[in-house]
Backbone bond lengths (Angstrom), bond angles and torsions (degrees), N, CA, C in turn:
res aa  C-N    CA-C-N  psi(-1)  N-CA   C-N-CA  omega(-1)  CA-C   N-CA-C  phi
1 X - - - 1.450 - - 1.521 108.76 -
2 X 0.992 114.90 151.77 1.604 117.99 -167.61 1.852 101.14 -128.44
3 X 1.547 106.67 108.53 1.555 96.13 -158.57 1.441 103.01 -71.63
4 X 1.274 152.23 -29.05 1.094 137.51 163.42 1.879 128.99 -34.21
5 X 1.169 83.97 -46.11 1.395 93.93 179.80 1.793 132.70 -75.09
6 X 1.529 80.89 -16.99 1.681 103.54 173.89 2.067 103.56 -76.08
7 X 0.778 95.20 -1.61 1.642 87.26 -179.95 1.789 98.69 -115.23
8 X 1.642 107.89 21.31 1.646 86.87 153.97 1.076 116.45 -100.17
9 X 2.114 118.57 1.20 1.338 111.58 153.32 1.490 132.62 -104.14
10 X 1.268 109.53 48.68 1.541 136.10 172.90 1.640 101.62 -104.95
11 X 1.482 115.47 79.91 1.654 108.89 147.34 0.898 165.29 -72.01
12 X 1.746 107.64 -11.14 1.040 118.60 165.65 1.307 123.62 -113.91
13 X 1.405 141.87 -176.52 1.390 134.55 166.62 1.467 100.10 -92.54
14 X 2.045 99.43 154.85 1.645 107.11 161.90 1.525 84.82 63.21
15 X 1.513 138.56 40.38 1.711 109.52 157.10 1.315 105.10 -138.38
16 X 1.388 107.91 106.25 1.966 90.49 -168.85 1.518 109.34 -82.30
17 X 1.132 98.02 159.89 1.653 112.44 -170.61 1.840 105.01 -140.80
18 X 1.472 85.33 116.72 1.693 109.65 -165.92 2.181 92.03 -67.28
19 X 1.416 82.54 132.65 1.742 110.22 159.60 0.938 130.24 -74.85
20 X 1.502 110.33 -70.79 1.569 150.28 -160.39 1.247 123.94 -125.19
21 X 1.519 120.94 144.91 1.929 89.83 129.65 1.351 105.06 -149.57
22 X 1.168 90.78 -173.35 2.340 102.70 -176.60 1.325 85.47 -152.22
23 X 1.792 92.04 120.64 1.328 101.03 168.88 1.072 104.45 91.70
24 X 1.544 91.05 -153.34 2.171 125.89 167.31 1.803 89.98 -85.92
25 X 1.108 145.68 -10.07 1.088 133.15 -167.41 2.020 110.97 -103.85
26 X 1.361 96.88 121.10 1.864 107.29 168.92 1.572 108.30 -80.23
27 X 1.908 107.15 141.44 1.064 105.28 162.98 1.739 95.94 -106.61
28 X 1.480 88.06 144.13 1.694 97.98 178.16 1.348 113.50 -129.50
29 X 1.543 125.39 154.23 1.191 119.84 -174.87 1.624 82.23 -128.40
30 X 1.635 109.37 153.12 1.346 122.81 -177.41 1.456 107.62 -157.09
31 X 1.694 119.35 133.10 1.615 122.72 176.42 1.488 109.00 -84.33
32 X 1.004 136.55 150.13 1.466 135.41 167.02 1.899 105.18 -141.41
33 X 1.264 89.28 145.48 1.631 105.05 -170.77 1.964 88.17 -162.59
34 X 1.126 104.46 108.08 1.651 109.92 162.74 1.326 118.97 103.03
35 X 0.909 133.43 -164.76 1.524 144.96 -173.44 1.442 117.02 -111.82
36 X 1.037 108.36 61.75 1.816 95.63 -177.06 1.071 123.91 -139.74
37 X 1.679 111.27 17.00 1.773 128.92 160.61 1.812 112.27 -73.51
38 X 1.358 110.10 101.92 1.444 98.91 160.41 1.754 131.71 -27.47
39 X 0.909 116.02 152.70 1.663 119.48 126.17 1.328 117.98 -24.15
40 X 1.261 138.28 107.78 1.739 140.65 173.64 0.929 116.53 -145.46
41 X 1.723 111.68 158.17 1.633 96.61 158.75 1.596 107.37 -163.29
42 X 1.078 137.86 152.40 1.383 138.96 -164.37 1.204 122.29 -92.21
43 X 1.391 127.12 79.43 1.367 134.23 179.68 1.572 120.98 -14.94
44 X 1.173 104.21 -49.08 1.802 108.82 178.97 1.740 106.38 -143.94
45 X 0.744 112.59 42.92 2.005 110.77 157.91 1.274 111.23 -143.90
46 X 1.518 127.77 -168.81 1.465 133.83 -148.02 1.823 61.52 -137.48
47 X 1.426 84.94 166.34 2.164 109.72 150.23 1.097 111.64 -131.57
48 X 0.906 145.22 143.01 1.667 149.21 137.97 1.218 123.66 -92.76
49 X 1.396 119.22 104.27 1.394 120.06 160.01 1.364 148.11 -90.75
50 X 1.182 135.52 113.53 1.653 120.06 -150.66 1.655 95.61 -119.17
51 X 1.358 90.18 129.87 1.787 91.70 171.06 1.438 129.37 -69.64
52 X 1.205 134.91 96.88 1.648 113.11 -177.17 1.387 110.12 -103.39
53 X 0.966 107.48 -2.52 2.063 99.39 163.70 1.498 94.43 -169.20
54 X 1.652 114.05 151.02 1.275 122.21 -175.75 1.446 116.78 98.24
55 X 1.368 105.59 -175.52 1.556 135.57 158.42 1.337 106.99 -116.47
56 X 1.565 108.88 135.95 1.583 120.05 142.35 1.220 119.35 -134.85
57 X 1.436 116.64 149.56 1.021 123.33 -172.75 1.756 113.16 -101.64
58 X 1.049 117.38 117.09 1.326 131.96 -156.66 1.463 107.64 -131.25
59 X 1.474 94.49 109.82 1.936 133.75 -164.27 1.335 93.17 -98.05
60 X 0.982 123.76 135.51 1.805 140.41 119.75 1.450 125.32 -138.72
61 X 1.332 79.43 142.19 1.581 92.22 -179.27 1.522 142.67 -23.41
62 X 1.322 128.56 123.69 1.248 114.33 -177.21 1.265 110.26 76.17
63 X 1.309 143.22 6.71 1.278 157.09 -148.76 1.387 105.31 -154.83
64 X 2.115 104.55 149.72 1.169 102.70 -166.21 1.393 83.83 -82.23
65 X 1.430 129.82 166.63 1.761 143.60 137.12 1.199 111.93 -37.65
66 X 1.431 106.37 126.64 1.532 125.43 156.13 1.510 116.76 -105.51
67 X 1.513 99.70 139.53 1.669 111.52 175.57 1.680 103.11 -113.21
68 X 1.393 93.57 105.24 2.106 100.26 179.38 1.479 95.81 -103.48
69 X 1.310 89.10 129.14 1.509 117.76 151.95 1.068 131.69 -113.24
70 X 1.724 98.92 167.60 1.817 95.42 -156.08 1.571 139.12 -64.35
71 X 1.249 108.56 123.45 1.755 123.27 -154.12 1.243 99.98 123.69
72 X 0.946 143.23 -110.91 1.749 127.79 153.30 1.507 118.39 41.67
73 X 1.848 104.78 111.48 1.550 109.39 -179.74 1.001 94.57 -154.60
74 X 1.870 109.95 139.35 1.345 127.49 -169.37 1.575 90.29 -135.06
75 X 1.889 104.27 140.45 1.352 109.23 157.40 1.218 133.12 -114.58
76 X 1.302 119.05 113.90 1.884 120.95 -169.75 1.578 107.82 -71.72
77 X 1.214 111.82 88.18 1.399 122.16 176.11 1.964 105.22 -48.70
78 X 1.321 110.39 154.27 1.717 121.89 -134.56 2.128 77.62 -78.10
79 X 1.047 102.80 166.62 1.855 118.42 -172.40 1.287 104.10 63.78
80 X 1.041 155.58 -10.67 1.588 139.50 -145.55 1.388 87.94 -106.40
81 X 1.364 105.62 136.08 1.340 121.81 -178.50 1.645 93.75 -87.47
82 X 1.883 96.70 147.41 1.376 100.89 171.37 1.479 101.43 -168.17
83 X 1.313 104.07 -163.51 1.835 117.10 -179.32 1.698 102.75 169.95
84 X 1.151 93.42 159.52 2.026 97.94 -176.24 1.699 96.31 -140.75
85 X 1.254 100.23 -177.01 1.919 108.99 -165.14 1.565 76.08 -177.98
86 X 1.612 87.87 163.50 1.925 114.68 176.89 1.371 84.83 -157.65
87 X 1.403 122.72 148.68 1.441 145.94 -166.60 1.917 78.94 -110.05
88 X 1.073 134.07 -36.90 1.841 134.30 -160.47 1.448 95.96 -128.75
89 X 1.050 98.82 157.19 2.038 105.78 170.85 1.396 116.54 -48.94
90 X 1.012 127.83 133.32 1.425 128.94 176.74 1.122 115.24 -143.45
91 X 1.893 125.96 114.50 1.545 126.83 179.52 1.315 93.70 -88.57
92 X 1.609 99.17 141.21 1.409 118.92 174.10 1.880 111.83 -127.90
93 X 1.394 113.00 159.45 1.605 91.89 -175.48 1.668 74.98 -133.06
94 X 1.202 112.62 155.73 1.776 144.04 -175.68 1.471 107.32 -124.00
95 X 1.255 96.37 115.99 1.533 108.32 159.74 1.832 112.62 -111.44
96 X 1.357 88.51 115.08 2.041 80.74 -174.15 1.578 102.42 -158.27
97 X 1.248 124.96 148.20 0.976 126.11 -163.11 1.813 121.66 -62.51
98 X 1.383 106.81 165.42 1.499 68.11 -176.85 1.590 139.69 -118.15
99 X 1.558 98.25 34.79 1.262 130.68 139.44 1.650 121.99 -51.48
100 X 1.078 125.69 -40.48 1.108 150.02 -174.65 1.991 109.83 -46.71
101 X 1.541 96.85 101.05 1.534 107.65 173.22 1.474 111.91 -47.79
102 X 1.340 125.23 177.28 1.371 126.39 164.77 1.511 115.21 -92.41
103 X 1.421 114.08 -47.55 1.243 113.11 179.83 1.956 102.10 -113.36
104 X 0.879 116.18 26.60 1.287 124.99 168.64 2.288 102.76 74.59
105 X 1.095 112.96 -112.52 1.400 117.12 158.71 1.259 145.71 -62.26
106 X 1.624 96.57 -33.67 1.034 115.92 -157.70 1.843 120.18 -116.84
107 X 1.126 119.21 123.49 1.359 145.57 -110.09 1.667 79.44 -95.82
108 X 1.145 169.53 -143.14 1.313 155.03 27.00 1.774 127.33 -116.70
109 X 0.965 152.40 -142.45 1.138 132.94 -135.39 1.870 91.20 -129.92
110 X 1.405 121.67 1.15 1.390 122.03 154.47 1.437 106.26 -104.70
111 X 1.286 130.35 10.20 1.768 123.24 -156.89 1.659 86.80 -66.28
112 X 1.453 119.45 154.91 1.705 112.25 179.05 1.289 98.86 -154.81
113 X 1.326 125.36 116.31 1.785 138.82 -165.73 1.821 82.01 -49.37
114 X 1.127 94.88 -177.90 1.820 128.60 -178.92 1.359 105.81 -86.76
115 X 1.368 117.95 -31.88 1.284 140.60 -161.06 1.436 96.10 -82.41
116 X 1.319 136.30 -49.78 1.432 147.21 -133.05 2.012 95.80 -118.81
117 X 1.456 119.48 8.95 0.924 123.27 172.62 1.395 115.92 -90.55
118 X 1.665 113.02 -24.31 1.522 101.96 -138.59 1.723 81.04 -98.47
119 X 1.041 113.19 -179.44 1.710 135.73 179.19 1.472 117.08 -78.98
């Protein structure tokens, strides 16, 4: 599989769509363009996000903002509230368990079952 190429079947924004996995752990690939990730945070898992094209801008709480670019991977250790946005398209790939909510608790108008990720 060639992960670049797996995001020419990513159509929508904010919807990740599972690759892989190892383990208990999903690989996911997800587009982002805009602001429309809540506030969240994952009661009991880690996230990993890896940049493969773009900028995102990646918030948590109490914390200054980070802007990752591509190559660039940050892991939101499990409770830490957070949320990300890209002003331009930005592929991102997710490593998270696969228990692992989308928006953690909190319900909003991208929230997308586990179920509704895979291919």
């Amino acid at each position: 599989m060639n992960l670049k190429e797996s995001f020419l079947q990513v159509e929508k924004y904010f919807w990740p769509r599972i690759i892989g996995e190892v383990n208990d752990q999903y690989i996911k690939v997800v587009k982002i363009k805009g602001q429309e990730v809540p506030w969240h945070q994952h009661e009991h898992e880690d996230e990993l996000f890896y940049i493969v094209e773009g900028e995102l801008l990646m918030e948590v709480e109490n914390q200054s903002q980070r802007i990752m670019q591509t190559g660039d991977f940050y892991v939101v250790k499990k409770g830490v509230v957070h949320r990300v946005s890209s002003t331009d398209e930005c592929f991102v790939m997710l490593i998270e368990t696969k228990t692992t909510r989308h928006t953690g608790n909190v319900e909003s108008a991208i929230t997308k079952s586990i179920e509704s990720q895979s291919y």
